[in-house]
C-alpha positions in Angstrom: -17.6 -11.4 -7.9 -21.4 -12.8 -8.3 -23.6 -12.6 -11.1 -27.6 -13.0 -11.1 -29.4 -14.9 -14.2 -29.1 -12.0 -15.7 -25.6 -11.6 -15.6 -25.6 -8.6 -13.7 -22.9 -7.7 -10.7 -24.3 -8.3 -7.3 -22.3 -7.0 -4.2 -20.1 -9.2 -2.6 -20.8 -9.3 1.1 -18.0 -9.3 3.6 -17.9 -9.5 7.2 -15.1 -8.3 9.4 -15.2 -10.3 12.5 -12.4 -8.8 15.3 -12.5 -8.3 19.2 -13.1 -4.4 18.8 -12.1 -1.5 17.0 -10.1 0.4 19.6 -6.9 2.1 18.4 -4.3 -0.8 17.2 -3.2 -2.6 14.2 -5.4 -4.7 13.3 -8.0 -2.8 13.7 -6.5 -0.2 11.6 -6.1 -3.0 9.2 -9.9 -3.5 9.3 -10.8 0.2 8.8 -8.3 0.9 5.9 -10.0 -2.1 4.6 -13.3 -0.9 4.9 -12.5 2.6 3.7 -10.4 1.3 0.9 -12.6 -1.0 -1.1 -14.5 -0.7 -4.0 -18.3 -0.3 -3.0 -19.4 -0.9 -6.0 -18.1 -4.4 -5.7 -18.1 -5.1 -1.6 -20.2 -4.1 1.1 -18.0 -4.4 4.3 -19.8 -4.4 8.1 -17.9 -5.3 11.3 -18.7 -7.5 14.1 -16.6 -7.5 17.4 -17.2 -10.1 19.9 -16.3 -7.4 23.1 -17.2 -4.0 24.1 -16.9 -1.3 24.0 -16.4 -1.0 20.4 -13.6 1.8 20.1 -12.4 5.2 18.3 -11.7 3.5 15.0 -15.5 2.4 15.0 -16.7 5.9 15.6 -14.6 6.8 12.0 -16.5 4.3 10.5 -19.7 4.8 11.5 -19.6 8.6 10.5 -19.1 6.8 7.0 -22.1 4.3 7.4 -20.7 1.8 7.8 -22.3 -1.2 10.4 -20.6 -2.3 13.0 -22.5 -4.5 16.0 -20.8 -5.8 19.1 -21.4 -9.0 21.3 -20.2 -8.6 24.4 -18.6 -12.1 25.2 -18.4 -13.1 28.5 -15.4 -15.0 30.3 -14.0 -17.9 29.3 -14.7 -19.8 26.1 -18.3 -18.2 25.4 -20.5 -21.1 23.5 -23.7 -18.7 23.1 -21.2 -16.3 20.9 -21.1 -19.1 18.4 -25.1 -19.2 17.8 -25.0 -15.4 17.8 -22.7 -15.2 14.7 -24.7 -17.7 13.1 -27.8 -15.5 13.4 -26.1 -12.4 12.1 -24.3 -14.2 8.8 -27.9 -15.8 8.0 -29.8 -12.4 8.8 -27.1 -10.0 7.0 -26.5 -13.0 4.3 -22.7 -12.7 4.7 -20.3 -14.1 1.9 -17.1 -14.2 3.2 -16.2 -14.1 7.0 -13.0 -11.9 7.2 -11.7 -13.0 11.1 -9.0 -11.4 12.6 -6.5 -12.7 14.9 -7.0 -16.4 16.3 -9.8 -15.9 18.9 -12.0 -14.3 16.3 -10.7 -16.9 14.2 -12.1 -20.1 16.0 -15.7 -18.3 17.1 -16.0 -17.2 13.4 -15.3 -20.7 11.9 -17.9 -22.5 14.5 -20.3 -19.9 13.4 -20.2 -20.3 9.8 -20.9 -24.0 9.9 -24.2 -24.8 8.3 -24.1 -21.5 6.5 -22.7 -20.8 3.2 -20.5 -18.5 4.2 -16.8 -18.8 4.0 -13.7 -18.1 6.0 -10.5 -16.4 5.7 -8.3 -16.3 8.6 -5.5 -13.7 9.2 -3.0 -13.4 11.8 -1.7 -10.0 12.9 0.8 -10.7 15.2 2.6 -13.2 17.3 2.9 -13.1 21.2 6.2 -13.1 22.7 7.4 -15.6 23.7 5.2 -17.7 21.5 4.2 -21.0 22.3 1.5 -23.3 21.6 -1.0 -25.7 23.6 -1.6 -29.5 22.7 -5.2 -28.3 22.7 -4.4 -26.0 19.3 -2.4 -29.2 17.6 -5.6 -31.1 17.5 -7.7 -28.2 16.7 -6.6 -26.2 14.5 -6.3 -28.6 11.2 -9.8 -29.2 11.7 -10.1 -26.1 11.3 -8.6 -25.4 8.6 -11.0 -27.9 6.7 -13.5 -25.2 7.3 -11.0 -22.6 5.9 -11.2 -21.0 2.2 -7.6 -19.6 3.2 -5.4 -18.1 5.3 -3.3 -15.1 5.3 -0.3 -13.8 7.7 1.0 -10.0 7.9 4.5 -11.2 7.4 6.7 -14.1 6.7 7.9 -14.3 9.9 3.9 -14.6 11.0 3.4 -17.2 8.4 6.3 -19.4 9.6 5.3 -18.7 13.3 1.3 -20.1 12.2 3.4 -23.2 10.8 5.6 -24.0 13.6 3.1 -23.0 16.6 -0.5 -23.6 15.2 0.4 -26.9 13.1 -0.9 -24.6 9.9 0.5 -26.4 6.7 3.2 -23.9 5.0 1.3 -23.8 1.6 -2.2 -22.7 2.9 -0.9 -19.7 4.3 -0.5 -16.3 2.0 1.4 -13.4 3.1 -0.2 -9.9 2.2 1.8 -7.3 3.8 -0.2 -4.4 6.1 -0.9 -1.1 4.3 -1.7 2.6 4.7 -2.2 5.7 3.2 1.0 8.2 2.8 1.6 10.1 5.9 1.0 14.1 4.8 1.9 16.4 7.9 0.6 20.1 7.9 4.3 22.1 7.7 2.6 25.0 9.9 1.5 22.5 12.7 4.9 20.5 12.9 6.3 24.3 13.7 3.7 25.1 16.0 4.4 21.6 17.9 8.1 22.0 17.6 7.2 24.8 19.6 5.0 23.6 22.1 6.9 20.7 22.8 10.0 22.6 23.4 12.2 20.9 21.1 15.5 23.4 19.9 16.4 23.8 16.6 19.2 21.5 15.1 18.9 18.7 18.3 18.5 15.3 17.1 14.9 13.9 17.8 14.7 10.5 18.2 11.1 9.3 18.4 8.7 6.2 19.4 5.0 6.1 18.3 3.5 3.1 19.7 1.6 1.6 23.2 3.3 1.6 26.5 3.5 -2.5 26.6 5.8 -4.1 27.9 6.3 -6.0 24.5 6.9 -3.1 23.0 10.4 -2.7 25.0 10.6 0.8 25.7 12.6 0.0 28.9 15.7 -1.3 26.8 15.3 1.7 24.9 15.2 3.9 27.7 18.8 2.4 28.6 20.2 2.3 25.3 19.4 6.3 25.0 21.4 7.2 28.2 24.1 5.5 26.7 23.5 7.7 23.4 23.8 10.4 25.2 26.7 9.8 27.9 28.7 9.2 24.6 28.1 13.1 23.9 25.4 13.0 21.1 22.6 16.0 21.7 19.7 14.5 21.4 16.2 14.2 23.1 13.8 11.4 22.8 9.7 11.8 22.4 7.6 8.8 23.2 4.0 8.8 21.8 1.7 6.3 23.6 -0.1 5.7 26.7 -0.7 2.0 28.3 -0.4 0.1 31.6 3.7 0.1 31.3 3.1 3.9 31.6 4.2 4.3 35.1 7.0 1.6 35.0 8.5 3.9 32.0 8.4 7.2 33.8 9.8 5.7 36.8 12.9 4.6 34.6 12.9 8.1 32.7 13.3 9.5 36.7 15.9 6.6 37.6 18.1 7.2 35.0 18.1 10.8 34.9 16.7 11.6 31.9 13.5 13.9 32.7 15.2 17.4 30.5 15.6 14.9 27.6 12.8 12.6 26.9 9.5 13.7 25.7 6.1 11.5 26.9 3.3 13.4 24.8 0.9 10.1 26.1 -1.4 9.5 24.1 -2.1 11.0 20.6 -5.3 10.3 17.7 -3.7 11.6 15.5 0.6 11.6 15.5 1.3 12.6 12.3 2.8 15.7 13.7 5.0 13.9 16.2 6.2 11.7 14.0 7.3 14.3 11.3 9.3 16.0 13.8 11.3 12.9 14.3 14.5 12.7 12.8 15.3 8.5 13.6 12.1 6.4 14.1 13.1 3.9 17.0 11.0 0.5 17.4 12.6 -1.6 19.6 9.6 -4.5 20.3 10.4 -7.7 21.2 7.7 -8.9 19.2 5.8 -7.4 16.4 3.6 -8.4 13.0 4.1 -5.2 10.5 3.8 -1.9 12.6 1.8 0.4 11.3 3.4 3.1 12.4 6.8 2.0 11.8 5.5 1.8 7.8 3.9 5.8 8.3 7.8 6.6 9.5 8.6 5.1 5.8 6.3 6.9 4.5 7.8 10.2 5.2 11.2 9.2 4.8 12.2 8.4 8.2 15.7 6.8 8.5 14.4 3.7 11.2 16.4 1.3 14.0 14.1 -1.8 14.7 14.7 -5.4 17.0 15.0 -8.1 14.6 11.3 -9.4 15.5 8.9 -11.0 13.5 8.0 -8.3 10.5 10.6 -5.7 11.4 13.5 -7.2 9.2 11.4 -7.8 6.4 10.0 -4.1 6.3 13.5 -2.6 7.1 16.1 -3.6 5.2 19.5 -3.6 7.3 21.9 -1.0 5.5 19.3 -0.1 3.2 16.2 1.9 4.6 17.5 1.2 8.5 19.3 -0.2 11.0 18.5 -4.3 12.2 19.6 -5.3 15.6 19.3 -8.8 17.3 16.3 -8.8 19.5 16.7 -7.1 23.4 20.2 -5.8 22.9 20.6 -2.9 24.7 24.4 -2.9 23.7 23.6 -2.9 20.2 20.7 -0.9 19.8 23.0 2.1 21.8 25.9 1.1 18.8 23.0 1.5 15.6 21.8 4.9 17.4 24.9 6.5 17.9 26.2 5.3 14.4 23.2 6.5 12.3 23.2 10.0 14.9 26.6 10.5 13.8 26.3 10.2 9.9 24.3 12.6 8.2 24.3 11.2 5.3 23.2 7.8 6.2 20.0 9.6 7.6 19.3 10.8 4.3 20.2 7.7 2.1 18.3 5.5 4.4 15.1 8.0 4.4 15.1 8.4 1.0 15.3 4.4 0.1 12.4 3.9 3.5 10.3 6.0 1.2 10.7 4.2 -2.6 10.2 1.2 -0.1 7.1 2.2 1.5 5.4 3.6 -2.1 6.4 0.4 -3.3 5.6 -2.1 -1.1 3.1 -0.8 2.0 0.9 1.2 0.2 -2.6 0.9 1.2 -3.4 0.4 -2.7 -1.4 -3.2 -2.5 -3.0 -4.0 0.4 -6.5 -3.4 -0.2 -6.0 -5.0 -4.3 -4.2 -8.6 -2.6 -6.8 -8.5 -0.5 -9.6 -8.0 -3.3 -8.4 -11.0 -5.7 -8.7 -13.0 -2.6 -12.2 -12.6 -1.9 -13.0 -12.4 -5.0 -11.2 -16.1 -5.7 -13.0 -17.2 -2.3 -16.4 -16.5 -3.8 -15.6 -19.4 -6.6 -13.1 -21.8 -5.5 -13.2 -21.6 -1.7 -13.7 -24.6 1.1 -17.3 -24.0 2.1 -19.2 -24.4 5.6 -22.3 -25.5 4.8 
């Protein structure tokens, strides 16, 4: 925090630098961010270097908040640089919050010569991941220009290590969080309902885009399975993306029409996802879902791939069920063992929620993320 000469507090300026605020992680990252700091300590604006901006940013607008978009055209964009520069020296930004890498390197080019300083954090991984000989030489010079850098989860951290040439001990880890999911009982009836789901069949459920990253194919195979071993069950998938018509044509292939639910896509899920009795997320990659940590949040019982944050939020045996990456055979086994046992479902809810309350709420997110800025005001790497 900053004092004037006469001691008193003066606002610490932060800007949020991202590719949009469309619906996604990070960018619910950014906006839980925004709506969860302390304005009588931060003012928080955003700046996305494409358009269109995105539903999230028409939340934060209707809470006056400012949020300006670039519009960067193909390839590596050098004007973008000289823009960013303008708008920290006209908006006198403090820290430059960028998020995810391509951010990351525009926001770091445009904060030279400015006082400004830069935190870096890395939501997610690509799958497979890989790096270019282009980033090895890069990226530590970079990094000079870097008050610190933070990763989602460890598995993100080691992945910015072994594929960006990061060094270990400049990366902090400061897990994603949200606010508690808290369904309307009357709605979840009415939607029960709608949706045609009978009462006492097992609901397993997927909340996330239709990507092929996201896996919903092996899924898809691993519920037929489920079910030609005799377990009732239906399946609801919440999401809409390009994969959408590769996914129904699998529903269609593999018979599964009367049993699998596609509600596309959803604003607001909170409904869905109460209805749900086993929260499936079967990415091959992934940084910390956010959905995945609402399904904690109301004591959802959860099978995840063993990719990048998904161990480290569901602990095998404990909250969930951990499966190696892609196996279809084995994700069919942790389904049709946690369908079966009752009890499991409710031990395994019960510790996902101490977990969640623990861990992922958005009150340890938005404090970690506090003290850093607050220790990159005084003792951070500077750009001018």
């Amino acid at each position: 925090m900053k004092h004037n000469r006469n001691s008193e507090l003066i606002l610490m300026n932060i800007l949020h630098l991202t590719f949009d605020m469309r619906i996604g992680g990070t960018e619910q990252v950014i906006k839980n961010l925004i709506l969860g700091a302390d304005h009588n300590q931060f003012t928080m604006s955003v700046l996305c270097i494409e358009s269109p901006l995105g539903p999230f940013a028409e939340d934060l607008l209707a809470e006056n908040i400012h949020i300006f978009a670039l519009g960067r055209k193909p390839g590596f964009d050098i004007s973008l640089i000289n823009k960013i520069r303008k708008h920290i020296i006209k908006h006198r930004i403090d820290i430059v919050h960028c998020h995810q890498y391509t951010p990351y390197v525009y926001g770091v080019l445009g904060a030279l010569l400015t006082p400004a300083k830069v935190i870096f954090t890395e939501h997610g991984r690509f799958y497979p991941d890989s790096t270019t000989w282009k980033r090895k030489l890069i990226n530590p010079t970079l990094q000079k220009f870097t008050a610190t850098t933070t990763a989602i989860s460890a598995a993100t951290r080691d992945a910015l290590v072994e594929f960006e040439y990061i060094p270990y001990n400049d990366i902090d880890v400061i897990y994603n969080g949200i606010i508690g999911v808290t369904p309307d009982p009357q709605r979840i009836n009415s939607l029960q309902k709608k949706l045609g789901i009978p009462q006492g069949c097992l609901l397993f459920g997927t909340i996330a885009r239709l990507d092929p990253i996201k896996n919903h194919n092996m899924m898809l195979r691993a519920f037929k399975r489920v079910l030609t071993a005799g377990i009732d069950a239906k399946l609801m998938i919440v999401g809409d993306g390009d994969e959408r018509a590769n996914v129904e044509a699998l529903v269609d292939e593999l018979q599964l029409s009367s049993s699998v639910i596609m509600t596309g896509y959803e604003p607001k899920p909170h409904g869905h996802l109460a209805l749900m009795d086993i929260y499936l997320l079967p990415s091959l990659s992934e940084g910390t879902s956010m959905t995945l940590l609402e399904a904690m949040s109301l004591g959802k019982p959860c099978i995840v791939t063993d990719a990048g944050g998904n161990p480290e939020i569901v602990l095998h045996n404990e909250t969930g069920l951990v499966t190696p990456n892609d196996d279809e055979q084995a994700y069919t086994q942790a389904m049709i063992l946690l369908a079966k046992d009752h009890t499991k479902q409710a031990l395994f809810g019960m510790a996902a929620k101490v977990r969640f309350e623990q861990k992922f709420s958005i009150n340890n997110m938005t404090q970690a993320y506090k003290s850093l800025y607050t220790q990159c005001s005084t003792n951070g790497k500077t750009n001018s």
